[in-house]
C-alpha positions in Angstrom: -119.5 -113.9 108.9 -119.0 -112.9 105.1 -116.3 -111.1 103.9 -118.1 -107.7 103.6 -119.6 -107.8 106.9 -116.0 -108.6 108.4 -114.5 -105.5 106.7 -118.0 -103.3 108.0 -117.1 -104.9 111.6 -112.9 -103.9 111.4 -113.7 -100.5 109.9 -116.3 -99.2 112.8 -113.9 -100.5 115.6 -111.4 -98.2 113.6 -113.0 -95.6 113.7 -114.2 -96.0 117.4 -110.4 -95.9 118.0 -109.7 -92.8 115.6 -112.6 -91.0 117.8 -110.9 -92.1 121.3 -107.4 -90.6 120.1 -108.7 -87.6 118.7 -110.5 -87.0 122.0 -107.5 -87.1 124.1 -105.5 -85.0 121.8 -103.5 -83.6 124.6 -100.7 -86.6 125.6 -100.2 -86.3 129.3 -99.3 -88.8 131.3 -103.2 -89.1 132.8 -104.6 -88.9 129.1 -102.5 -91.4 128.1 -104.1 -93.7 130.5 -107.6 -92.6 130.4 -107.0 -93.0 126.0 -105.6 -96.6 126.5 -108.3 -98.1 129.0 -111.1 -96.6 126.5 -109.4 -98.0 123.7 -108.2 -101.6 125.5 -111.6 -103.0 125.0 -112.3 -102.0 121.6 -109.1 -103.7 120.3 -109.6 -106.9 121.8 -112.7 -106.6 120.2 -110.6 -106.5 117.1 -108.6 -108.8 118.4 -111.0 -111.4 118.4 -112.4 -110.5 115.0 -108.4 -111.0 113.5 -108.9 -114.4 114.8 -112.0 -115.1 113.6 -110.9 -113.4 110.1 -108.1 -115.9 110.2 -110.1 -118.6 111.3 -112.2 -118.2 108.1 -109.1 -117.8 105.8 -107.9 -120.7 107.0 -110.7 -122.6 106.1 -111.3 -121.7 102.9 -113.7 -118.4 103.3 -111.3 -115.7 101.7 -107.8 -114.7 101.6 -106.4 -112.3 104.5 -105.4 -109.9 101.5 -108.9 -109.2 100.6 -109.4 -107.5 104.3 -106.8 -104.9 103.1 -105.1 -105.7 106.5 -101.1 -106.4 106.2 -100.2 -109.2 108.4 -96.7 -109.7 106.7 -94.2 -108.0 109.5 -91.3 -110.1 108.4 -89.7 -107.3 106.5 -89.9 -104.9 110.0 -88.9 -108.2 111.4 -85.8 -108.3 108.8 -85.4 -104.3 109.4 -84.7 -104.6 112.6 -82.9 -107.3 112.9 -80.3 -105.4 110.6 -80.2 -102.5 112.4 -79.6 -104.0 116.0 -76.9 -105.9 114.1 -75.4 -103.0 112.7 -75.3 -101.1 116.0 -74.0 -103.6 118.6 -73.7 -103.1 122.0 -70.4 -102.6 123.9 -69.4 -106.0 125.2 -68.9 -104.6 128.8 -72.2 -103.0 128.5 -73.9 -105.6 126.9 -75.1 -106.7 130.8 -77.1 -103.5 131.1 -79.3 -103.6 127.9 -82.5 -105.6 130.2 -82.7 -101.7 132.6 -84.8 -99.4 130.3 -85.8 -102.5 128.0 -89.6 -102.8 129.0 -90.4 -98.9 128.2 -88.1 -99.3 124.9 -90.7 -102.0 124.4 -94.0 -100.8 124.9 -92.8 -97.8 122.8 -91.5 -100.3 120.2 -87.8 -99.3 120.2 -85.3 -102.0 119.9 -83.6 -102.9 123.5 -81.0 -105.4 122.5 -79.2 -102.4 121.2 -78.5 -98.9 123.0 -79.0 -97.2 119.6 -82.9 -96.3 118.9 -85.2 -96.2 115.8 -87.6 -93.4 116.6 -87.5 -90.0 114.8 -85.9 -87.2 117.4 -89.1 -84.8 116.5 -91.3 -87.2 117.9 -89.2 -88.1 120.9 -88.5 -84.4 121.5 -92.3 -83.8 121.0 -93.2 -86.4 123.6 -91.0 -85.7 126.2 -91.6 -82.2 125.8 -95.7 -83.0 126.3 -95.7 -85.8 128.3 -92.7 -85.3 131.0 -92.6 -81.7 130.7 -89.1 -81.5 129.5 -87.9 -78.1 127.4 -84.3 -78.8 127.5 -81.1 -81.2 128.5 -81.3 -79.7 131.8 -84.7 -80.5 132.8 -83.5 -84.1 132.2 -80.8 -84.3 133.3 -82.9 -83.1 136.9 -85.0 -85.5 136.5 -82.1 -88.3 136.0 -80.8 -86.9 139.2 -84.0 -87.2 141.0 -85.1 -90.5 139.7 -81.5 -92.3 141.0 -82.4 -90.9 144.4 -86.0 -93.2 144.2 -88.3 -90.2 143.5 -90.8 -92.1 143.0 -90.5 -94.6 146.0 -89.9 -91.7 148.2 -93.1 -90.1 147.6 -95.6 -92.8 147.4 -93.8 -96.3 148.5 -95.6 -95.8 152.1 -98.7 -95.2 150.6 -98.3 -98.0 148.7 -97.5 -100.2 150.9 -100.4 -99.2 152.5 -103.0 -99.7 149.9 -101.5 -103.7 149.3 -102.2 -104.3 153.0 -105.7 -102.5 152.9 -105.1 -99.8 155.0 -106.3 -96.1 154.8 -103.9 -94.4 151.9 -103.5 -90.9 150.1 -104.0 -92.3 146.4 -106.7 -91.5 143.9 -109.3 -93.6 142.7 -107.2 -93.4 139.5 -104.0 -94.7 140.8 -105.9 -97.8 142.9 -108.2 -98.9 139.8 -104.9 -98.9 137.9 -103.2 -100.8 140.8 -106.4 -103.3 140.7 -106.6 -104.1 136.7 -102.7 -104.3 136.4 -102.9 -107.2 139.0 -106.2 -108.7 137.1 -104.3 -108.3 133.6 -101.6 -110.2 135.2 -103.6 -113.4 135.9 -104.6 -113.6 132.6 -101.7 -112.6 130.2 -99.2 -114.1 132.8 -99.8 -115.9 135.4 -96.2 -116.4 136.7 -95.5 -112.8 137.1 -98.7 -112.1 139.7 -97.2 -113.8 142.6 -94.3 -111.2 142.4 -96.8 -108.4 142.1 -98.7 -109.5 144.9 -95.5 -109.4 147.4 -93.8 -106.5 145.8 -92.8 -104.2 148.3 -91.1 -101.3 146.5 -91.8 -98.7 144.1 -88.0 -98.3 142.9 -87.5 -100.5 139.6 -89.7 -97.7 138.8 -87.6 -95.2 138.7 -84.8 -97.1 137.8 -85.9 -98.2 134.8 -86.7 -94.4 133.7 -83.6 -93.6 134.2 -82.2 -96.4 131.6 -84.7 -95.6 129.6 -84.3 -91.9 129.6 -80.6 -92.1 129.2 -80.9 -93.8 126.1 -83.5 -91.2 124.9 -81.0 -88.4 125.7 -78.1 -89.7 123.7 -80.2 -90.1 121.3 -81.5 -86.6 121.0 -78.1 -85.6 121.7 -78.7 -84.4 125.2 -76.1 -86.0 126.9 -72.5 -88.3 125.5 -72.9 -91.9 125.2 -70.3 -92.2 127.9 -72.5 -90.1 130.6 -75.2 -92.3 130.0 -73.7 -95.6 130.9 -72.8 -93.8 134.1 -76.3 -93.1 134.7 -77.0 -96.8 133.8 -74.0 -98.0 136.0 -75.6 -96.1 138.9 -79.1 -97.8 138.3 -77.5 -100.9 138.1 -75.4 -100.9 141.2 -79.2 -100.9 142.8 -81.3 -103.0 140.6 -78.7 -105.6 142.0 -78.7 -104.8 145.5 -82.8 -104.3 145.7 -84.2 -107.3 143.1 -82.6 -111.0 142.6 -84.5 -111.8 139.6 -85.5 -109.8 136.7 -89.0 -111.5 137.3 -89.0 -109.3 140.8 -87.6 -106.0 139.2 -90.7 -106.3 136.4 -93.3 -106.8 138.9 -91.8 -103.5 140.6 -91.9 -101.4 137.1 -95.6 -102.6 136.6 -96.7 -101.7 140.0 -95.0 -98.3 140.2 -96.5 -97.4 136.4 -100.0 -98.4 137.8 -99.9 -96.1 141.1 -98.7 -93.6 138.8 -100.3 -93.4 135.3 -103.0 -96.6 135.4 -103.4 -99.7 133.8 -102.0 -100.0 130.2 -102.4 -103.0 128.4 -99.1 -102.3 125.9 -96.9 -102.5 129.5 -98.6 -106.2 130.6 -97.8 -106.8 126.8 -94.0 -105.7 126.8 -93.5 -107.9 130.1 -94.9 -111.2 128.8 -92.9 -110.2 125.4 -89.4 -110.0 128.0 -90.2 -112.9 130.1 -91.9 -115.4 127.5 -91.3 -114.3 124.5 -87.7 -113.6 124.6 -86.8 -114.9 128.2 -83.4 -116.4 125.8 -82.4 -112.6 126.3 -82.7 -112.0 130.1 -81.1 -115.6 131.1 -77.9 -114.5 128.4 -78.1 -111.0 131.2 -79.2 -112.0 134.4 -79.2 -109.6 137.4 -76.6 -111.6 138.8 -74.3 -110.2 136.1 -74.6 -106.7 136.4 
């Protein structure tokens, strides 16, 4: 494929995407999902044109500069390197950073630091829109209700249920999302499925939303650092006592996000980032330790 033809190719399948997200305008939780399974397909489809643009650089057909795409991270890289250097984390709370880290991921916030990067519009903005929150107190509620397994209580049975084939209460939504995180799983990692298939609980879930959270909510200045690490603490008190290996605590997030909100490809993608990518960082925590 020539060089003009390439570009053609990249710009339809952005604006496919720019179509998909202007569609969806309104970011609630089911949007969300509908938005990223309409758009998954597309960008692997640009996925495998980026390798095929590559491909041809490497041989000799044009350089990758001439696409107009920037595929030079290293100063982001560099960036953010600094800035999770600059804001270390505790030493006695070092052990915690792994609970909230796969949301911090898929919403590309650094989680080898308790400090975060995104601008406090956008996170007030999204957890206004997409949890419903107006003010400290509603999460600070939902903080209280998460810790208490809110989400386990209300659909574990079902769920456990729906894994053994029996008659259930959820939508065709939350099973097709159940169904393709499995599927994604034997492709993008293979390890992980067999703790998926035996998961039994619901509850990393809503443990990892309350990490996650609590780190939002300092950020925003909703609650003092030191509250949050007692929120953490609590979370981590049961992480310990309910999963042995981070791999079993993962496979719980995944499966309680797919009942919930659906498939979403950027969630497989954080896990194989925390478990391959940078599995250096879980051994250096294990669950063990907390």
């Amino acid at each position: 494929m020539d060089l003009e033809k390439m570009q053609a190719e990249l710009a339809k399948y952005q604006a496919e995407i720019l179509k998909i997200q202007a569609k969806y305008a309104n970011p609630t939780p089911a949007n969300i999902a509908k938005m990223q399974k309409e758009m998954m397909a597309i960008q692997e489809k640009m996925t495998a044109l980026s390798m095929e643009y590559a491909s041809e650089a490497a041989s000799g057909g044009f350089n990758l500069d001439q696409l107009g795409i920037d595929y030079d991270d290293d100063d982001d890289d560099e960036d953010l390197l600094q800035f999770i250097k600059d804001h270390p984390a505790p030493k006695d709370k070092a052990k915690y950073l792994p609970l909230g880290a796969l949301l911090l991921c898929t919403n590309a916030e650094p989680y080898e630091t308790f400090a975060m990067v995104g601008e406090k519009e956008d996170w007030l903005e999204a957890l206004e829109e997409g949890w419903g929150f107006e003010n400290a107190e509603d999460g600070k509620k939902m903080l209280a209700a998460l810790i208490k397994g809110r989400h386990e209580t209300k659909y574990g049975d079902d769920y456990r249920k729906l894994k053994a084939g029996k008659p259930n209460k959820f939508d065709e939504e939350s099973v097709e999302g159940y169904e393709e995180t499995l599927e994604n799983l034997k492709e993008e990692l293979p390890r992980l499925l067999p703790y998926a298939k035996k998961c039994e609980t619901l509850l990393a879930w809503d443990l990892e939303r309350v990490c996650y959270l609590a780190r939002i909510f300092v950020h925003l200045g909703w609650i003092k650092e030191a509250d949050a690490f007692k929120w953490i603490e609590k979370a981590a008190v049961i992480v310990k006592e309910n999963f042995s290996k981070w791999e079993d605590y993962i496979a719980s997030i995944l499966m309680g996000r797919a009942v919930a909100m659906g498939f979403a490809y950027q969630v497989i993608g954080a896990a194989v980032e925390l478990l391959e990518e940078k599995k250096a960082f879980l051994k250096e925590h294990p669950i063990s330790g907390l």
